[in-house]
BAVO-258441 format. One record per residue (C-alpha): residue in three letters; x, y, z. Coordinates in steps of 0.05 Angstrom, whole numbers, plus 32768, in hexadecimal, padded with zeros to 4 digits. Example, Ala and Ser with C-alpha at 12.3 -4.5 7.8 and 13.67 -1.06 7.14 Angstrom:
<recs>
ALA80F67FA6809C SER81117FEB808F 
</recs>
This chain:
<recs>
UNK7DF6815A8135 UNK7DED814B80F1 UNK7DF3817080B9 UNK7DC08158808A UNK7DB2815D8033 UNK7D6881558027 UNK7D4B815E7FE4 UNK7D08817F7FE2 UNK7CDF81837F9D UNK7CB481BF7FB4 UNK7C8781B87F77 UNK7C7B816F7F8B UNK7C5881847FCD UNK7C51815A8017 UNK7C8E81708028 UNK7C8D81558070 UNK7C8481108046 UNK7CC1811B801D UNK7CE881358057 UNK7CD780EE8074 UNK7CE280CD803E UNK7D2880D88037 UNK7D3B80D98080 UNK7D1E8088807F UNK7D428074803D UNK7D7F809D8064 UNK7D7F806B80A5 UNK7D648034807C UNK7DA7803A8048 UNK7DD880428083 UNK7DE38091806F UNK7DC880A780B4 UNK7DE2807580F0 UNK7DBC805F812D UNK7DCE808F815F UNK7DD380C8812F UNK7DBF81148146 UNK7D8A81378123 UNK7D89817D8114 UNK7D5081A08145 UNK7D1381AA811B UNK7D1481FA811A UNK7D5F81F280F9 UNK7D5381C380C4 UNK7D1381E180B2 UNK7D3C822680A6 UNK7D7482058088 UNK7D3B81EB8056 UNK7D1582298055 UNK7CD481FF806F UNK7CA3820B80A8 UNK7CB781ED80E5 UNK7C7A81C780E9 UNK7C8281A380A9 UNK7CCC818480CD UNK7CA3817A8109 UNK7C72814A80E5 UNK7CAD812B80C1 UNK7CD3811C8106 UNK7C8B81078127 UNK7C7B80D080EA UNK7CCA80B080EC UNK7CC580AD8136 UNK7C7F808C8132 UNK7C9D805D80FA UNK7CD4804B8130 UNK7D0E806E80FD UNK7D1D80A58130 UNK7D1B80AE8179 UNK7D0480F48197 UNK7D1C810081E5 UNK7D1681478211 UNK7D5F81608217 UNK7D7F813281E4 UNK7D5F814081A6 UNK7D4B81158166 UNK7D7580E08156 UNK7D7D80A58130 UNK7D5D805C8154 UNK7D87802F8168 UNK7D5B7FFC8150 UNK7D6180218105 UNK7DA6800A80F5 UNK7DA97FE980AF UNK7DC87FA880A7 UNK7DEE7FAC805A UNK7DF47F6A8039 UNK7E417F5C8037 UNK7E5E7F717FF3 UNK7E717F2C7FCE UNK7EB77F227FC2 UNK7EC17F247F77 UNK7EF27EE57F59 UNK7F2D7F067F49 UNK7F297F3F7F75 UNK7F6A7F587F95 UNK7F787F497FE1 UNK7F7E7F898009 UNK7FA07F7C8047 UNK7FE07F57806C UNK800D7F41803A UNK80517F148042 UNK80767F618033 UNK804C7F878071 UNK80707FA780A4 UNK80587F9780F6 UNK802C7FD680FC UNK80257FCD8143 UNK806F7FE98141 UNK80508024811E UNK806F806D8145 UNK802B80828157 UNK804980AF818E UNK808980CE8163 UNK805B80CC8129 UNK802980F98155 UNK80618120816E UNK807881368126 UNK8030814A8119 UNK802A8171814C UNK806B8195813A UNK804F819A80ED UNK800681BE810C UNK802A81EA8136 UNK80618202810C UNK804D81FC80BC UNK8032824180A5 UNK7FE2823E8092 UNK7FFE82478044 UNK801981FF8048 UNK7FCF81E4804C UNK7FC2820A8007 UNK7FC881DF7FC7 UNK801281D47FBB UNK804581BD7F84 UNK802A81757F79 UNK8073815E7F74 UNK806D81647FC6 UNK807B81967FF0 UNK80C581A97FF4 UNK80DC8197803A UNK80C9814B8031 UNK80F5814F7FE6 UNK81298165800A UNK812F81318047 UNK811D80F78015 UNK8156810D7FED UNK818A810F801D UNK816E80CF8034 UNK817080AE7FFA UNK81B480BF7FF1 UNK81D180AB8032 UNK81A880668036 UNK819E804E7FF5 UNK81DA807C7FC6 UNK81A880997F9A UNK81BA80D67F76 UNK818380FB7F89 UNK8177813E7F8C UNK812F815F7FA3 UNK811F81777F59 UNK812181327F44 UNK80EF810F7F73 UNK80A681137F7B UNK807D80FC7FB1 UNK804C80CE7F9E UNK801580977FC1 UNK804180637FCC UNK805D80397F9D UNK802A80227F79 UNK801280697F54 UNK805E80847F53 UNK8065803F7F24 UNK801E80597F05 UNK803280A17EF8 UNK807680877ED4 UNK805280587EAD UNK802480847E91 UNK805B80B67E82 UNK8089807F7E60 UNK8048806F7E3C UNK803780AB7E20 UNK7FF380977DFF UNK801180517DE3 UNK801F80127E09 UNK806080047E22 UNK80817FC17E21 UNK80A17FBC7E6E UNK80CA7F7F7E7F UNK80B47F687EC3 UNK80CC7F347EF1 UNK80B97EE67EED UNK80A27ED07F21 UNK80947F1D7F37 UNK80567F457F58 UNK80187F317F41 UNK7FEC7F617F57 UNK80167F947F3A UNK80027F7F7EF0 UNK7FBC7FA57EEE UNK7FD47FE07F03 UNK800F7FD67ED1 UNK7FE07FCE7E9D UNK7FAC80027EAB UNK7FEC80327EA6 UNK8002801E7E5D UNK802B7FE57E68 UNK802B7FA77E47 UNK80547F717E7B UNK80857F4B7E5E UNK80A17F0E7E8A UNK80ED7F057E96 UNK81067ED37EC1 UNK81227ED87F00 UNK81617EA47F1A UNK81917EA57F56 UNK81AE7EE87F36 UNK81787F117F31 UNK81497F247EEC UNK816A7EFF7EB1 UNK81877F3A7E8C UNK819A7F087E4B UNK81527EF47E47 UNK81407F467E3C UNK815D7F537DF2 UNK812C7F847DC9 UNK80EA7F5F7DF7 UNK80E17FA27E1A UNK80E47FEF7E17 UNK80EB7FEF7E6A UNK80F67FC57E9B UNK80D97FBD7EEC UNK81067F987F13 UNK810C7F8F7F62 UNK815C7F8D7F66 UNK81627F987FAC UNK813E7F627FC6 UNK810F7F427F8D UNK80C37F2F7FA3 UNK80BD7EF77FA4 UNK80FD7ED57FA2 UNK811D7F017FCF UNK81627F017FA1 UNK81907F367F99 UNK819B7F517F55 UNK81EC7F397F4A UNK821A7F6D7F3B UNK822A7F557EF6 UNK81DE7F557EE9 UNK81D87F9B7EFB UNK82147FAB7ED5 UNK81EB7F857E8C UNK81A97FA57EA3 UNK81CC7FEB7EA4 UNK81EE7FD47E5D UNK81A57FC47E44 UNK818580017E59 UNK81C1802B7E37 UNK81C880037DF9 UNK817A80087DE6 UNK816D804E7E06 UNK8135802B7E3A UNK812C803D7E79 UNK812F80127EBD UNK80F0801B7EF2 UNK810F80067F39 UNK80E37FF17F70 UNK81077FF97FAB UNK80D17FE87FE1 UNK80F77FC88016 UNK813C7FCF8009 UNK81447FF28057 UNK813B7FAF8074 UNK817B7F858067 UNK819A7F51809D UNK81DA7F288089 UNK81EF7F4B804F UNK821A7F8E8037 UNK81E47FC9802D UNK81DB7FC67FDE UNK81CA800C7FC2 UNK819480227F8A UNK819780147F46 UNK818C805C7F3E UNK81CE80757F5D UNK81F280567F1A UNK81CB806D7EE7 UNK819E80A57EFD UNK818E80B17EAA UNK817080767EAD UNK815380527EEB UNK811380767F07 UNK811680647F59 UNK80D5805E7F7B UNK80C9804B7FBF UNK80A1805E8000 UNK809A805A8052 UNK80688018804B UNK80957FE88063 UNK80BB80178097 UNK807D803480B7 UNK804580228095 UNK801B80168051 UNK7FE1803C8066 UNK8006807A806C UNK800E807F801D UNK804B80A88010 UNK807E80937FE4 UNK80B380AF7FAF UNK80C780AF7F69 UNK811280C17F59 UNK811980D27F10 UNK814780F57ED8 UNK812D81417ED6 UNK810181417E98 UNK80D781067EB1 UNK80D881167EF6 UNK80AE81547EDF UNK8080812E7EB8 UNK807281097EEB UNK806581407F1B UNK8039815C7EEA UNK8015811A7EE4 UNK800A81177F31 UNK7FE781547F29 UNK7FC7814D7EF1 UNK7FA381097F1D UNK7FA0811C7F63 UNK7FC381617F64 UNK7FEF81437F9D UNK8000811F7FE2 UNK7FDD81358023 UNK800A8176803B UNK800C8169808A UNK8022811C8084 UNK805B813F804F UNK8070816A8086 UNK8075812E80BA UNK809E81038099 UNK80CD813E8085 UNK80CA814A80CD UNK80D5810480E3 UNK810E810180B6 UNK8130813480C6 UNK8136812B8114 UNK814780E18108 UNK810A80C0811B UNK8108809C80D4 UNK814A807E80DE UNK813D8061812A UNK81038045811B UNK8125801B80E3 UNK81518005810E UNK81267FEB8148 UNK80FC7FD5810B UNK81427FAC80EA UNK81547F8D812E UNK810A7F758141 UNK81007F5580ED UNK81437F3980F8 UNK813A7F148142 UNK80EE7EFD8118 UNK81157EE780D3 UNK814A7EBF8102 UNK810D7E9C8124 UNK80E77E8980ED UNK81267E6C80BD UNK81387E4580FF UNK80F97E268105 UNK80E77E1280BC UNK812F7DF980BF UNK811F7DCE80FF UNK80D97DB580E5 UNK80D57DB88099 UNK811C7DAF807E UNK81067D9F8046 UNK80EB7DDA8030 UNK811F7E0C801E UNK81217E558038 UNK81407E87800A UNK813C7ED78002 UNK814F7EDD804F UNK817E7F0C8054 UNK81537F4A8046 UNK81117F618046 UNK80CE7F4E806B UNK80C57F088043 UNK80E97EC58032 UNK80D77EA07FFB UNK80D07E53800E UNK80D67E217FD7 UNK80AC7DE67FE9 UNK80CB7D9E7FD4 UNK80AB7D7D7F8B UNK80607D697F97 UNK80527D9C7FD4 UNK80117DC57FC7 UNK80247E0A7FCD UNK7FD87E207FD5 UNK7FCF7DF08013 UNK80157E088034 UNK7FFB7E52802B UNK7FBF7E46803E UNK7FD27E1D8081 UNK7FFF7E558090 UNK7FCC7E86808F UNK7FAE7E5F80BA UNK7FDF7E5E80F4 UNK7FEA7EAA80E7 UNK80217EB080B4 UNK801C7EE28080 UNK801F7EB4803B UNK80117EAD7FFC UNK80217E7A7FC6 UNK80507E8C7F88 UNK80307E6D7F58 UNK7FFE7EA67F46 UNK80377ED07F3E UNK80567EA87F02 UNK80477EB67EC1 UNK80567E6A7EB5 UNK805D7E277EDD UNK80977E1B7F0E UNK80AE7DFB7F51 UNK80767E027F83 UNK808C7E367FB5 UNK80717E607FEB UNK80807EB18003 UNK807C7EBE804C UNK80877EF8806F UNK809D7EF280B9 UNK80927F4580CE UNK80567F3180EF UNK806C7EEB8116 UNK808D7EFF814C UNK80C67EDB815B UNK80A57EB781A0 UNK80757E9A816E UNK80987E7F8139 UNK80AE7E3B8156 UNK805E7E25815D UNK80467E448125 UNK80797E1380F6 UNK806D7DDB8122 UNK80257DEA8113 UNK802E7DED80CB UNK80547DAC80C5 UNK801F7D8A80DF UNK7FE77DA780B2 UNK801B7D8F807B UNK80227D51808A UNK7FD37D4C8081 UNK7FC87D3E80C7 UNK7F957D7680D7 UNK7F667D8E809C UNK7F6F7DD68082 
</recs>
């Protein structure tokens, strides 16, 4: 039954009318659905301090007008027939794209059941303080696991006073920014070609991007100098390239960040998924005064789940707890607890590798193929992540390859939006969500859209 807000002006008068009045613009505006309960007339009429008569002629008028249906044992509700058709909300140019992307995970591989079973555990175990507002740094169980984590997967030195639990990537990059910034802007070296749909949010935070090439060795360290007061680099597997920052490029960054006191913003976001290749620890675990870590669970479980991490020297990792609660005063408590829990008994670590074994047999598939039908396209970035980055030959359209890979149900998008300047056309796929059955048809597919022989 619903619980329902009306507004009466009692100096106004016909209060029936304006009773009616608002339940119509109510269904008419979607706010009450077809099918809807009504409160009995004798309950809303004392929960408006009304006659029940006066709700009695309101009900009686919308059910005349076809609004409301009245049975004996059911009630008042909501027609059927009322249901209000909104016009769809045009798509503004420009707008960003939420949904699949060439980085997203297979969430049909989601642990719904483990992830129940560690919620269940959380309910019947957490004491009812834990539901109270906590430290908005996250509560300390989760620290703890991600720390120890952190420091057996990806040799961070980490310990739970220095990380917060953020939102995902995305705001722990925000909350730094904004910290770094201070109330200035902050010049911050980014990556080129890099994310593009990081840059408003890098902006709105204080940052003023400032584009540094990327070649076969990672972000172009030379090409740095005095350009930047930070930088944001991708060194375990860059997006979009897919390279691997080179030692002796870490080894110059780390020099850089030193020599001008700047600091170095590490996005780590899927450095768990690596294939034919040596695991390749943080940044962070060599200079811990100056690399900030962030990362988060959307590419081993899922986006939607929006937990995350930021791993930073003491003094900043406290203003950036203090900014997370200054926004949003934290992350929700019982989803904390899970993932401590799931963590802790190991669940976090099988499920990445199922997850490693299933990308893998779907990366093998899909280089196999593009090497059998389109060699002339070549696949790079392949041994790690969810992506490889597929540079097209000279006079391909990258929009129409994206676009007829879409098409045939491959996650891709073209790299040209994410240059700051002109260069080879080139294409990022991701292959998470082509299963590995699927992949010889889907490139025989594209290869014929390609070759022009079926319009787009």
């Amino acid at each position: 039954m619903a619980d329902l807000h009306v507004p009466i002006n009692r100096e106004k008068g016909g209060i029936a009318g304006q009773i009616a009045s608002h339940l119509r613009d109510s269904v008419r505006h979607g706010r009450l659905a077809p099918g809807t309960r009504l409160p009995a007339t004798r309950d809303l009429a004392a929960d408006l301090s009304v006659s029940r008569g006066v709700v009695v002629e309101a009900y009686e008028q919308l059910v005349a007008e076809g609004f409301l249906v009245s049975r004996v044992g059911a009630g008042t509700q909501v027609a059927a027939t009322a249901a209000h058709r909104a016009e769809p909300s045009p798509v503004q140019e420009g707008a960003p794209y939420y949904g699949h992307r060439p980085t997203s995970p297979d969430l049909g591989f989601f642990p719904r059941e483990r992830w129940l079973a560690a919620i269940r555990h959380v309910l019947a175990t957490m004491p009812g303080d834990a539901l109270d507002y906590g430290d908005p740094g996250g509560v300390p169980e989760l620290r703890e696991e991600l720390a120890g984590y952190l420091r057996r997967v990806r040799a961070a030195d980490v310990r739970p006073d220095n990380l917060v639990v953020v939102g995902g990537v995305a705001q722990g990059l925000s909350l730094i920014l904004r910290v770094l910034a201070g109330a200035g802007r902050l010049r911050l070296a980014v990556e080129d070609p890099g994310s593009h749909r990081q840059l408003p949010l890098l902006r709105r935070a204080g940052a003023d991007p400032v584009p540094v090439p990327v070649d076969g060795e990672g972000l172009d360290v030379t090409a740095l100098r005095d350009r930047a007061d930070a930088a944001l680099v991708t060194p375990a597997h860059q997006f979009p390239t897919g390279v691997v920052l080179s030692p002796a490029r870490r080894a110059a960054l780390m020099e850089w960040a030193r020599d001008g006191d700047r600091v170095i913003l590490e996005d780590d976001y899927d450095a768990e998924f690596r294939f034919d290749r040596d695991p390749v620890g943080c940044l962070q675990g060599l200079a811990p005064d100056r690399v900030i870590l962030s990362g988060s669970v959307s590419k081993a479980l899922a986006p939607g789940l929006r937990l995350g991490w930021v791993v930073a020297p003491a003094r900043l990792a406290e203003a950036v707890r203090r900014a997370r609660g200054e926004l949003d005063l934290g992350s929700p408590v019982i989803e904390q607890y899970a993932l401590a829990h799931f963590l802790r008994t190991g669940g976090y670590d099988r499920h990445l590798r199922l997850m490693r074994r299933e990308y893998r047999r779907r990366r093998d598939a899909l280089v196999e193929s593009l090497a059998r039908e389109l060699p002339e396209v070549r696949v790079l970035g392949i041994e790690a992540g969810l992506h490889v980055y597929l540079e097209l030959p000279r006079g391909w359209d990258e929009d129409r390859m994206a676009a007829a890979a879409r098409k045939l149900g491959l996650v891709a998008e073209p790299v040209g939006p994410m240059r700051f300047g002109a260069g080879p056309p080139a294409v990022v796929a991701g292959f998470a969500r082509l299963p590995a059955r699927r992949a010889a048809e889907t490139i025989q597919g594209l290869k014929v859209l390609m070759s022009g022989q079926i319009e787009i």
